[in-house]
Gaussian input, Z-matrix of N, CA and C with variables (Angstrom, degrees):
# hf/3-21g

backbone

0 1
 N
 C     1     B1
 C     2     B2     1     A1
 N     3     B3     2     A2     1     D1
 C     4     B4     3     A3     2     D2
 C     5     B5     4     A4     3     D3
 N     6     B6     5     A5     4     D4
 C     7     B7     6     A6     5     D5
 C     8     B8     7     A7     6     D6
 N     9     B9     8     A8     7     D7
 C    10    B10     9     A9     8     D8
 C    11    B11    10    A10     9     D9
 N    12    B12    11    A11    10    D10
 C    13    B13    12    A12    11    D11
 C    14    B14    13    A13    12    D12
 N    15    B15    14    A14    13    D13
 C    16    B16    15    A15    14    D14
 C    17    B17    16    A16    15    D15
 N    18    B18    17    A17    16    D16
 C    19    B19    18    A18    17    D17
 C    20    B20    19    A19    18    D18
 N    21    B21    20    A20    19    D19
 C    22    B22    21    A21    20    D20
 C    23    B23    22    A22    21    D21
 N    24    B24    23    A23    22    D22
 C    25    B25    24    A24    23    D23
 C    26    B26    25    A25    24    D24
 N    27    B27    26    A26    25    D25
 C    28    B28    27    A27    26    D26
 C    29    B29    28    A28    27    D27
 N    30    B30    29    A29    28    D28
 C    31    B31    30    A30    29    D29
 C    32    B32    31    A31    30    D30
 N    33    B33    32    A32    31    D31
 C    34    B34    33    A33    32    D32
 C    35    B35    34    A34    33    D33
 N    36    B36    35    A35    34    D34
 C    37    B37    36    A36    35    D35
 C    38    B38    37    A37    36    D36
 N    39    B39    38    A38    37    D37
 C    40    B40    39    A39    38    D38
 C    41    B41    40    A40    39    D39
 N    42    B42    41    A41    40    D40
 C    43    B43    42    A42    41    D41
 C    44    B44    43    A43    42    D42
 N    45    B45    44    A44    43    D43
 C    46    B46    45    A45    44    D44
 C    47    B47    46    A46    45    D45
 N    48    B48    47    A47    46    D46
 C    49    B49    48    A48    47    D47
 C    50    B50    49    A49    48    D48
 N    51    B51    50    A50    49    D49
 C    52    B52    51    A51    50    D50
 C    53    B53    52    A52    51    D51
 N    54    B54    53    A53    52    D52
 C    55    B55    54    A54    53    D53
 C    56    B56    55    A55    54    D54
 N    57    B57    56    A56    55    D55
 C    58    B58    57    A57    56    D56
 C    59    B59    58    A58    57    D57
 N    60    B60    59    A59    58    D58
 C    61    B61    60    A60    59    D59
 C    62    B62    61    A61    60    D60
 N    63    B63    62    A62    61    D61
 C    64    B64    63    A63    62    D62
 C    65    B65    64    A64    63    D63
 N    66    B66    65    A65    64    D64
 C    67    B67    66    A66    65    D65
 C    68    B68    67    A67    66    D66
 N    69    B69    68    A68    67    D67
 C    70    B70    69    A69    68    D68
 C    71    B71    70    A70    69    D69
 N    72    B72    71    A71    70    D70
 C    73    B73    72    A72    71    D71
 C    74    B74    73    A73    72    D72
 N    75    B75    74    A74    73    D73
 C    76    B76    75    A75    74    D74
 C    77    B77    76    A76    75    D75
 N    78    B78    77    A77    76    D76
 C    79    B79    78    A78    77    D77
 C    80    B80    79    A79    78    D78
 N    81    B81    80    A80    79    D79
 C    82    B82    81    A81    80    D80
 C    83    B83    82    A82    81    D81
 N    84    B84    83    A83    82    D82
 C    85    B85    84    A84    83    D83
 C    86    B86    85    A85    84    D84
 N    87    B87    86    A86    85    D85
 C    88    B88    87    A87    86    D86
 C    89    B89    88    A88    87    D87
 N    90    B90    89    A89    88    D88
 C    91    B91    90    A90    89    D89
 C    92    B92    91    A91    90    D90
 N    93    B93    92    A92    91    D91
 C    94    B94    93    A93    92    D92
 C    95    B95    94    A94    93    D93
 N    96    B96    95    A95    94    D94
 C    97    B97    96    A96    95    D95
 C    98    B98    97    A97    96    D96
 N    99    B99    98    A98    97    D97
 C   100   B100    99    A99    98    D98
 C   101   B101   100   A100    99    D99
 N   102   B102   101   A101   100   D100
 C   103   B103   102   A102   101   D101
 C   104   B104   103   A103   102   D102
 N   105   B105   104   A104   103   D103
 C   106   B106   105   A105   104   D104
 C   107   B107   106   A106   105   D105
 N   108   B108   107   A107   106   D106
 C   109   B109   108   A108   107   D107
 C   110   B110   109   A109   108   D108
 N   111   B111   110   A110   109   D109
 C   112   B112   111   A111   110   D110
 C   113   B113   112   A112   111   D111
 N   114   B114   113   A113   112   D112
 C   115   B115   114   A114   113   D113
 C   116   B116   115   A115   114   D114
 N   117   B117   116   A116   115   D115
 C   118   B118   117   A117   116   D116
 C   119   B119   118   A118   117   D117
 N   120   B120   119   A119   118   D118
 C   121   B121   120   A120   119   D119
 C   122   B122   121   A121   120   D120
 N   123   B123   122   A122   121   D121
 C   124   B124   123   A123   122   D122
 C   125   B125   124   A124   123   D123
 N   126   B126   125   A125   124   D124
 C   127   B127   126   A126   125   D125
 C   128   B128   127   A127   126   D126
 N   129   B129   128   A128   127   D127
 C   130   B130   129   A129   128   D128
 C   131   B131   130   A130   129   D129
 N   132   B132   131   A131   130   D130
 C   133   B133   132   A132   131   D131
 C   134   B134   133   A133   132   D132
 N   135   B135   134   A134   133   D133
 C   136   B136   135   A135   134   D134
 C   137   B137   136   A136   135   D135
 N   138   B138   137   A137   136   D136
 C   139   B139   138   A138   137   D137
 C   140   B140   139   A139   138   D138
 N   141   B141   140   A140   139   D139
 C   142   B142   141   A141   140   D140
 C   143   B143   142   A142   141   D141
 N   144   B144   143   A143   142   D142
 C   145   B145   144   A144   143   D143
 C   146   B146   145   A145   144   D144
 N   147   B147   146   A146   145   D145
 C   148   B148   147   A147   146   D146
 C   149   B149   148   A148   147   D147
 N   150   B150   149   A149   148   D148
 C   151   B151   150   A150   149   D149
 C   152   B152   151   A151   150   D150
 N   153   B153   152   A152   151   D151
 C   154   B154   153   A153   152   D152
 C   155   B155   154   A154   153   D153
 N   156   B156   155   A155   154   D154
 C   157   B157   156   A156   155   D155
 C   158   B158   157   A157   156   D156
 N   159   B159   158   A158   157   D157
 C   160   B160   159   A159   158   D158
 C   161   B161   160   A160   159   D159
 N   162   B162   161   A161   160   D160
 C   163   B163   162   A162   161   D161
 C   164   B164   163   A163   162   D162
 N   165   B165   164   A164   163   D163
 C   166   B166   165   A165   164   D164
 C   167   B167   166   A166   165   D165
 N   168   B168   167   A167   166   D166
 C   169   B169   168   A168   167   D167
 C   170   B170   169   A169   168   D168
 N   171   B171   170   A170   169   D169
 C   172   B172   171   A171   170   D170
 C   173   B173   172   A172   171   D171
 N   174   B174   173   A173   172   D172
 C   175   B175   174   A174   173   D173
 C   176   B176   175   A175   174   D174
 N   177   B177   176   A176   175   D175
 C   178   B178   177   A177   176   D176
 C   179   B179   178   A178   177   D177
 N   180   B180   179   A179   178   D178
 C   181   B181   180   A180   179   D179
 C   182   B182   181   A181   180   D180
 N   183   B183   182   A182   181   D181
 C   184   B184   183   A183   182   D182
 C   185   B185   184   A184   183   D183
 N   186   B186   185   A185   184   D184
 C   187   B187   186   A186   185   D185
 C   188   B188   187   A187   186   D186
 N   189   B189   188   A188   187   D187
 C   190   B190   189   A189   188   D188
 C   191   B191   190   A190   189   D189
 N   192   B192   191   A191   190   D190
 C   193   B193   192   A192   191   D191
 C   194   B194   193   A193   192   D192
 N   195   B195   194   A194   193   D193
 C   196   B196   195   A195   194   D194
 C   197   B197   196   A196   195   D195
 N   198   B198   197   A197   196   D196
 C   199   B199   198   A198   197   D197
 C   200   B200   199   A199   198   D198
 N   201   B201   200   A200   199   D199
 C   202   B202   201   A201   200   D200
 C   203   B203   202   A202   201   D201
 N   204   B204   203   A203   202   D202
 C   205   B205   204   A204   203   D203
 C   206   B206   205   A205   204   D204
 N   207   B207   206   A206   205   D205
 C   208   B208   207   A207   206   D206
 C   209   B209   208   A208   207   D207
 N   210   B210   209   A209   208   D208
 C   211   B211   210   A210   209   D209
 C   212   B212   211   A211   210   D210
 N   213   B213   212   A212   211   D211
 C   214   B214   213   A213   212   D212
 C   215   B215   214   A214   213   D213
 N   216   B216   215   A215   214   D214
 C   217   B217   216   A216   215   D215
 C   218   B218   217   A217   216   D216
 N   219   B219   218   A218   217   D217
 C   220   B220   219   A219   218   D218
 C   221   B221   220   A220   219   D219
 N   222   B222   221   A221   220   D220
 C   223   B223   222   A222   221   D221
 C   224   B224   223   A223   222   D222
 N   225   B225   224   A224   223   D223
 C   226   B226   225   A225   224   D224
 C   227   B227   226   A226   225   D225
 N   228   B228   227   A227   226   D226
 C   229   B229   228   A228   227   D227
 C   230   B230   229   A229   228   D228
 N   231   B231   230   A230   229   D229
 C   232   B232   231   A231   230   D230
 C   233   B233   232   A232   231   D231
 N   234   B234   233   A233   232   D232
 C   235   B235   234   A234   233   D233
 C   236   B236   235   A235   234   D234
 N   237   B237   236   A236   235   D235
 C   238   B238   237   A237   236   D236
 C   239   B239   238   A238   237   D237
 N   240   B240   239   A239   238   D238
 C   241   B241   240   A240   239   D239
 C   242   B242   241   A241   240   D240
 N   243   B243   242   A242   241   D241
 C   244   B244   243   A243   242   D242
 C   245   B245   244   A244   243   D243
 N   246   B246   245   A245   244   D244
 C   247   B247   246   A246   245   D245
 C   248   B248   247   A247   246   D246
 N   249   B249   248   A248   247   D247
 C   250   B250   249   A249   248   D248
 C   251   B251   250   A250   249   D249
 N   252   B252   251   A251   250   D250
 C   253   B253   252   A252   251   D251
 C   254   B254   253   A253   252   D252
 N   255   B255   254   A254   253   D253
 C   256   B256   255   A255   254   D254
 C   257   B257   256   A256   255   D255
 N   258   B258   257   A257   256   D256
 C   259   B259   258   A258   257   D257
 C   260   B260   259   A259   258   D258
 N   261   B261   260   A260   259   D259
 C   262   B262   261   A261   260   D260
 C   263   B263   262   A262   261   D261
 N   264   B264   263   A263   262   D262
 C   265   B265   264   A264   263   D263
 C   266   B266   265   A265   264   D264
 N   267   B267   266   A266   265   D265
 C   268   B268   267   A267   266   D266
 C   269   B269   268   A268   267   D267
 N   270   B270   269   A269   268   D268
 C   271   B271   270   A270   269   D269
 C   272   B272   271   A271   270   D270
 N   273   B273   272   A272   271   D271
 C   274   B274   273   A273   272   D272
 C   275   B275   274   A274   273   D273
 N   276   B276   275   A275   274   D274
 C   277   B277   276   A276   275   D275
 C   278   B278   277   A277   276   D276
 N   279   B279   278   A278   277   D277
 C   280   B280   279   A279   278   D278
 C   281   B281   280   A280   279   D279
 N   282   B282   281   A281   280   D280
 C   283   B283   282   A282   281   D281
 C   284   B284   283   A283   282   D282
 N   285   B285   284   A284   283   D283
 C   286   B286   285   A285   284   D284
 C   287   B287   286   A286   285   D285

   B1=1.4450
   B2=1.5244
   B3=1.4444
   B4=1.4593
   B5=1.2903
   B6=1.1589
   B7=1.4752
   B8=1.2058
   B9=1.1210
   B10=1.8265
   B11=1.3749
   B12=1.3689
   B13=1.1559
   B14=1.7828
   B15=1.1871
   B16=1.7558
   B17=1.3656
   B18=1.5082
   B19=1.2515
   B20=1.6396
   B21=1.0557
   B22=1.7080
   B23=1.1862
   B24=1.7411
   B25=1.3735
   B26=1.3001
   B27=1.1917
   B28=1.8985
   B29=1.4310
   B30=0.9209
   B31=1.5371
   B32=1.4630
   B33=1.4210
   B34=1.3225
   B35=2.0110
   B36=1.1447
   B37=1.0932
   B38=1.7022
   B39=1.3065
   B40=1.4442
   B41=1.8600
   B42=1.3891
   B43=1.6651
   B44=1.3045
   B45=1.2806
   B46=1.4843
   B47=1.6936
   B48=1.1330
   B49=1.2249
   B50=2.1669
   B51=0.8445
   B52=1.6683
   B53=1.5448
   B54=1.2396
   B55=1.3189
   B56=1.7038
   B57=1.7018
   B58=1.4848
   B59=1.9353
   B60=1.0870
   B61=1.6488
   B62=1.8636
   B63=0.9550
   B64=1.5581
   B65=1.4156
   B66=1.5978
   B67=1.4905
   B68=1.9656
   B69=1.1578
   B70=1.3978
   B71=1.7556
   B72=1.4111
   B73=1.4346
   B74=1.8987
   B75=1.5063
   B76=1.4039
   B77=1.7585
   B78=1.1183
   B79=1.4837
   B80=1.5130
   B81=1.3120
   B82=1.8636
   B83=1.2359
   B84=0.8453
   B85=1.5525
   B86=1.7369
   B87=1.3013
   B88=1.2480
   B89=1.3798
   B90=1.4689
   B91=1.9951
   B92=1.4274
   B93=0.9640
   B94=1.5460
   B95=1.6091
   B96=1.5143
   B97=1.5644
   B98=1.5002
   B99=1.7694
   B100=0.6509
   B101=1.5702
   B102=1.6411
   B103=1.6091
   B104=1.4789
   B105=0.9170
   B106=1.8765
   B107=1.4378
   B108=1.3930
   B109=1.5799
   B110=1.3180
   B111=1.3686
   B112=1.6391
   B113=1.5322
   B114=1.5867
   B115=1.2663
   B116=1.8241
   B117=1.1151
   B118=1.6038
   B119=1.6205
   B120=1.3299
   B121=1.7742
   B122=1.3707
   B123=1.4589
   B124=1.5764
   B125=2.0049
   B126=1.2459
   B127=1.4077
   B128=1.4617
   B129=1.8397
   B130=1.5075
   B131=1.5447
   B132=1.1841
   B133=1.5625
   B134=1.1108
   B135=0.9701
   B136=1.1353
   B137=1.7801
   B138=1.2749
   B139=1.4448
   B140=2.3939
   B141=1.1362
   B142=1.3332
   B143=1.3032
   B144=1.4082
   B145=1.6312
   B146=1.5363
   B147=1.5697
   B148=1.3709
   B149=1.3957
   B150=1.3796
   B151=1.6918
   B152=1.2400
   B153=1.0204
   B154=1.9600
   B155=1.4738
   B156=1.1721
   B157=1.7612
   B158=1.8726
   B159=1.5070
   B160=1.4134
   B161=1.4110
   B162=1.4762
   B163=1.6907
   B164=1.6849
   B165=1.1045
   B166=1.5674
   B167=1.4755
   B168=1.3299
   B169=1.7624
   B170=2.0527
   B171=0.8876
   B172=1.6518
   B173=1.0506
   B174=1.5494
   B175=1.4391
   B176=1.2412
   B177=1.6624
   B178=1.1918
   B179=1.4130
   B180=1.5586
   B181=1.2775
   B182=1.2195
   B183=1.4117
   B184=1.2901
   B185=1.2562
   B186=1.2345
   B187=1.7901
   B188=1.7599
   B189=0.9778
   B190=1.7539
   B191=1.3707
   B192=1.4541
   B193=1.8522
   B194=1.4514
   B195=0.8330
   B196=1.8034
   B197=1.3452
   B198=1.5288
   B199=1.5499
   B200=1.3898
   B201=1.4307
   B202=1.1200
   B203=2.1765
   B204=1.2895
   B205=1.5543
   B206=1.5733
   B207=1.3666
   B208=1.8370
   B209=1.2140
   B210=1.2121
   B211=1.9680
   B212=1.8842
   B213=1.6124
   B214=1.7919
   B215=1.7085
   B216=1.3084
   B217=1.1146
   B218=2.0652
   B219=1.5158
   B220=1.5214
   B221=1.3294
   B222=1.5046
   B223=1.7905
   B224=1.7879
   B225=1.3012
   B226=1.3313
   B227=1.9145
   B228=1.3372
   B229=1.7392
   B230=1.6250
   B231=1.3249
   B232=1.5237
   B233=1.6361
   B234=1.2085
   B235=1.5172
   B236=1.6399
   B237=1.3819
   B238=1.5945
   B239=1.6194
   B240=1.2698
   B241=1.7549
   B242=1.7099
   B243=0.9420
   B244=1.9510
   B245=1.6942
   B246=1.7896
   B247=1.6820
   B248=1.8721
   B249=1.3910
   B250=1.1977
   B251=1.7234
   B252=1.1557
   B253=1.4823
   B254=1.7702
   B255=1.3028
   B256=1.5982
   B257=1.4561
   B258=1.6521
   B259=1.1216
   B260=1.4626
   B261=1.5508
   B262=1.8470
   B263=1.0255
   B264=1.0591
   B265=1.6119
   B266=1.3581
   B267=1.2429
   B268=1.4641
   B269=1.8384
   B270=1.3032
   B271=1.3422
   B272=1.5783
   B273=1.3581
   B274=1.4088
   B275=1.7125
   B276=1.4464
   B277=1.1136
   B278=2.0165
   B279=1.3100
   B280=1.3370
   B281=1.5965
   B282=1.6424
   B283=1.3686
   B284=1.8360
   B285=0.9559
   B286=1.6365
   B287=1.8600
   A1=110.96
   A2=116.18
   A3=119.13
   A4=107.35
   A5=131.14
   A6=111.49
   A7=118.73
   A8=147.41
   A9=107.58
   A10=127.55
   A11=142.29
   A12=127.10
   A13=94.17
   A14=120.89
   A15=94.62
   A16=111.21
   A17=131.93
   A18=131.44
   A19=100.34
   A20=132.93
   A21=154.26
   A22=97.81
   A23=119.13
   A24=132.20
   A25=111.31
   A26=115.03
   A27=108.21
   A28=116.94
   A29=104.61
   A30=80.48
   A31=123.28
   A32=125.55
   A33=149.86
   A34=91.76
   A35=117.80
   A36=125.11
   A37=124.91
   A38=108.72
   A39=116.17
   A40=111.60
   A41=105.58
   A42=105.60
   A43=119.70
   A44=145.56
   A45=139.36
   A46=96.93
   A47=127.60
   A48=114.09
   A49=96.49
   A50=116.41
   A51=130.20
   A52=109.85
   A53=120.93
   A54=143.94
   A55=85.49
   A56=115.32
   A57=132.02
   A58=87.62
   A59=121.76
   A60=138.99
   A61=79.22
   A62=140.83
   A63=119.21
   A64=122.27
   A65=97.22
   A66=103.62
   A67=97.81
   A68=123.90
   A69=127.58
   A70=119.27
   A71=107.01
   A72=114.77
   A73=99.25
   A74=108.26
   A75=101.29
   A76=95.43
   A77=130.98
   A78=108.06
   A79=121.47
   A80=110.96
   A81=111.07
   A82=100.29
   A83=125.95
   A84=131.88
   A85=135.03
   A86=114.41
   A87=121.55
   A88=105.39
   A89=98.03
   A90=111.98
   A91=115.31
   A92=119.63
   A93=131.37
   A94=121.15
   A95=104.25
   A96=132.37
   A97=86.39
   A98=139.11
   A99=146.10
   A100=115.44
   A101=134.47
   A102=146.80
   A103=108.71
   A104=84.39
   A105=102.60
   A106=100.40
   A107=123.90
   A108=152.02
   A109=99.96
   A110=106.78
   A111=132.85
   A112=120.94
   A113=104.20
   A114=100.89
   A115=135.27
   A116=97.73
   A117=114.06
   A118=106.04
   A119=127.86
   A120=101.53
   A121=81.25
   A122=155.47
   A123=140.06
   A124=89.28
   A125=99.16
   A126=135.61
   A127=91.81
   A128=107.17
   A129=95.01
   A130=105.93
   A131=125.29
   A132=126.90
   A133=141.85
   A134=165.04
   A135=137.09
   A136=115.39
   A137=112.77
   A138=125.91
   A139=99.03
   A140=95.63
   A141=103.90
   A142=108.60
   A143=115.74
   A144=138.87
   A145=121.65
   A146=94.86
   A147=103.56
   A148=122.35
   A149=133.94
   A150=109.26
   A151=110.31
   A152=103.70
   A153=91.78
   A154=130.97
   A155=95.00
   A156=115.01
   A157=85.16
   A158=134.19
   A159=125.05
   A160=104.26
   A161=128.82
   A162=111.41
   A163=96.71
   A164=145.02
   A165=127.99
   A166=114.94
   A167=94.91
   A168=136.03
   A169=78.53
   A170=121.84
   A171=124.14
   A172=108.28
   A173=126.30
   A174=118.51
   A175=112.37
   A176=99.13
   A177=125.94
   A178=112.97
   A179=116.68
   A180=111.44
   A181=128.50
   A182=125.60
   A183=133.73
   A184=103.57
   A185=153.12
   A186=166.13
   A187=105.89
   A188=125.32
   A189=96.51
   A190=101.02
   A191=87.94
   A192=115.01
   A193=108.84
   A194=127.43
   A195=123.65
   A196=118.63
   A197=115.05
   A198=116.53
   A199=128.40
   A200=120.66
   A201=123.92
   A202=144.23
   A203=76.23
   A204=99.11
   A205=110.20
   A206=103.38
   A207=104.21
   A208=127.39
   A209=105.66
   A210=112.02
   A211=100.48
   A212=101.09
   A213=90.88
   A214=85.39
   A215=145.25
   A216=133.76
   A217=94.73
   A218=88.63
   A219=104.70
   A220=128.35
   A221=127.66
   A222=140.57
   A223=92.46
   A224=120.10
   A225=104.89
   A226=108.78
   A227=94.34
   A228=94.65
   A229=108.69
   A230=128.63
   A231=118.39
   A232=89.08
   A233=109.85
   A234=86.20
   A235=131.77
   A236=100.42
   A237=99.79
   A238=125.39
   A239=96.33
   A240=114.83
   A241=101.27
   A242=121.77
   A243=124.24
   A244=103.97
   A245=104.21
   A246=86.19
   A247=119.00
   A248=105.10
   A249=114.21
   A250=145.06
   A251=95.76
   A252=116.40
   A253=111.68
   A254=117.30
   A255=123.15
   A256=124.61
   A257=105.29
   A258=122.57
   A259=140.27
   A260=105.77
   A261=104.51
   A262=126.05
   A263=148.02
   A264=149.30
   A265=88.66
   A266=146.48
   A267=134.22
   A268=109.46
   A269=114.79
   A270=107.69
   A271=110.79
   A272=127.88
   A273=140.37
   A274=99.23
   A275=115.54
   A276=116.79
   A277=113.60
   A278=112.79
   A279=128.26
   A280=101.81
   A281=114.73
   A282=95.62
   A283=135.74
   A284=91.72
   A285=102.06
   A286=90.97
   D1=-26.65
   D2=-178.40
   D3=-73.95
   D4=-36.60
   D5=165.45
   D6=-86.14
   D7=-37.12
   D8=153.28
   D9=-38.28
   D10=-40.96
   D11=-163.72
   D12=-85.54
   D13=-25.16
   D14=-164.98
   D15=-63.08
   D16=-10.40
   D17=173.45
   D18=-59.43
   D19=-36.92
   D20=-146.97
   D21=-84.46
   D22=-38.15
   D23=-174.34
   D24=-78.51
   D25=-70.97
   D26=164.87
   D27=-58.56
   D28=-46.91
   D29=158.38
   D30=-24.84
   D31=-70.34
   D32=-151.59
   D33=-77.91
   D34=-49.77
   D35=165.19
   D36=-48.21
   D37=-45.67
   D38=175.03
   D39=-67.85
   D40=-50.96
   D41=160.72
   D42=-56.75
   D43=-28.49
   D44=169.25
   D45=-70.82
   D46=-43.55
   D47=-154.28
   D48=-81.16
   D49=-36.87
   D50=156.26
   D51=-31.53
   D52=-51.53
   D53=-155.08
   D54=-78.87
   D55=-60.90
   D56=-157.81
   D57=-62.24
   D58=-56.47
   D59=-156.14
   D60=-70.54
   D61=-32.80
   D62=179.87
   D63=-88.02
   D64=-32.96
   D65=176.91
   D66=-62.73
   D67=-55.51
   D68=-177.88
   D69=-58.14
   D70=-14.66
   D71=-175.70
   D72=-88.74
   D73=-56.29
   D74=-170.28
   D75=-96.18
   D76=12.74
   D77=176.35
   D78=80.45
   D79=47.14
   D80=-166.51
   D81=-127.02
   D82=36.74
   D83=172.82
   D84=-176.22
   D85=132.32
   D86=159.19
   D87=-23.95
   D88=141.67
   D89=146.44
   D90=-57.71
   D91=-34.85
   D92=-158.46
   D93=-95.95
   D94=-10.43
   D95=-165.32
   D96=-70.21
   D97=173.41
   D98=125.76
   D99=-103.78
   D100=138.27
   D101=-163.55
   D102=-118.75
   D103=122.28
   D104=178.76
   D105=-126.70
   D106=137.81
   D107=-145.71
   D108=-68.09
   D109=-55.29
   D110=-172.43
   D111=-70.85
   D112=-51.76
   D113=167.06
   D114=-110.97
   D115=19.92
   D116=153.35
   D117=-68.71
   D118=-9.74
   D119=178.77
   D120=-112.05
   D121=18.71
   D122=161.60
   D123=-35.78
   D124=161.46
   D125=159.02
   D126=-79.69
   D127=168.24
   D128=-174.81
   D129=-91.78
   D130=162.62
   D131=178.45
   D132=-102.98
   D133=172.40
   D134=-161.38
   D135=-91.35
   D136=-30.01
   D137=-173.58
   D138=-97.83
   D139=32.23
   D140=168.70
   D141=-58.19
   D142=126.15
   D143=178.63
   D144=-56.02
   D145=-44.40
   D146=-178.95
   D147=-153.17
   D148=-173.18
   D149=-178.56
   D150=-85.33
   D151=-49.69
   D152=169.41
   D153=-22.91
   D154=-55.37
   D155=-162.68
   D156=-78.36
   D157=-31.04
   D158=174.58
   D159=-78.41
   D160=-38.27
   D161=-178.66
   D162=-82.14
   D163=-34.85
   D164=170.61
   D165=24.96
   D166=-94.34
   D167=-165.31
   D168=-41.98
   D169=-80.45
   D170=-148.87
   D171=-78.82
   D172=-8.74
   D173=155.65
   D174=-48.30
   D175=-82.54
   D176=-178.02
   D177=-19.11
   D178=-52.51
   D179=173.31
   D180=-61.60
   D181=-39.92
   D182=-179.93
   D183=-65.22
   D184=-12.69
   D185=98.83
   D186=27.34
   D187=84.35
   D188=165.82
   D189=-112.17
   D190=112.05
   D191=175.83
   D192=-136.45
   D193=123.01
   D194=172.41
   D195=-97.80
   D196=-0.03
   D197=143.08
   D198=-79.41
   D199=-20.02
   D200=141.19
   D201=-72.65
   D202=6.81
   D203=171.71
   D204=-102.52
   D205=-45.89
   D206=161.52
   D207=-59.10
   D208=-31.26
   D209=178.36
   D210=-75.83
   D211=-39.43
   D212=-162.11
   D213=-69.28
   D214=-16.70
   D215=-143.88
   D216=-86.50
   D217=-58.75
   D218=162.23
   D219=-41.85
   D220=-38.94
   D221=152.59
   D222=-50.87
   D223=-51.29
   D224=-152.35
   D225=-72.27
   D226=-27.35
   D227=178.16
   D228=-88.12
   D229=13.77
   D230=172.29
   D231=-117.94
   D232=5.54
   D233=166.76
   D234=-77.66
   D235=135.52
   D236=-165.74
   D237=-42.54
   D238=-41.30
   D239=-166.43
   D240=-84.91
   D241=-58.11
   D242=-158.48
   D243=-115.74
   D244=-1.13
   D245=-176.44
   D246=-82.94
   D247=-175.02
   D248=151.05
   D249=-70.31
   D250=-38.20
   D251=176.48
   D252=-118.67
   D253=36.22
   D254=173.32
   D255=-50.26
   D256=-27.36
   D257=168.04
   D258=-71.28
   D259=-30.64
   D260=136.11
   D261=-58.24
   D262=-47.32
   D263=174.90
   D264=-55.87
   D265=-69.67
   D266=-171.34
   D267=-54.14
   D268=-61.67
   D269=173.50
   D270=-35.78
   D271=-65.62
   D272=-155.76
   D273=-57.36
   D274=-45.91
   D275=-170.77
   D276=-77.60
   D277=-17.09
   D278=173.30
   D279=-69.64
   D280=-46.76
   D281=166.84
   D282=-71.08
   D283=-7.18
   D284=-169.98
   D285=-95.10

C-alpha cells in the first residue's frame, strides 16, 4: 500500500510548494510563515499570526487570474470538511 500512496505524497508536496511560488509571486506572506496548499486560500481568521497572513484572503481577490481560480477550486475539493476528494488528504496524512 506504501507505494501507491507515495505518489499521493508528492503530489501533496508539489501543491504546497505552488501555494509557496504564489505567496512569493504576489507578496502574501512572511519569510517565516510556513504554506500548506489547502489552507493558504482560508479567508482571514480571527487568531491570524501576522498581517499578511490577515490581508491574504483580499489580495488574492483583488487578483484577476483564472489560474488562480483553478487552484482555489482544487484547495476547495481537498478540503477535509465540504470537499470532494477529503479522502486523499486523509490517506496522505495516514502515511505521515
Amino acid at each position: 500500500m506504501f507505494i501507491y500512496l507515495q505518489p499521493l505524497r508528492l503530489c501533496f508536496g508539489v501543491l504546497d510548494r505552488i501555494a509557496n511560488a504564489i505567496c512569493i509571486l504576489f507578496d502574501l506572506t512572511d519569510k517565516n510563515e510556513n504554506i500548506y496548499f489547502e489552507s493558504f486560500w482560508n479567508p482571514k481568521q480571527k487568531n491570524s499570526l501576522n498581517i499578511k497572513q490577515g490581508d491574504r484572503w483580499e489580495k488574492i481577490n483583488q487578483i484577476k487570474n483564472l489560474s488562480l481560480c483553478a487552484l482555489y477550486t482544487q484547495a476547495s475539493d481537498l478540503n477535509l470538511k465540504t470537499g470532494e476528494w477529503y479522502f486523499y488528504k486523509t490517506w496522505r496524512n495516514a502515511l505521515e
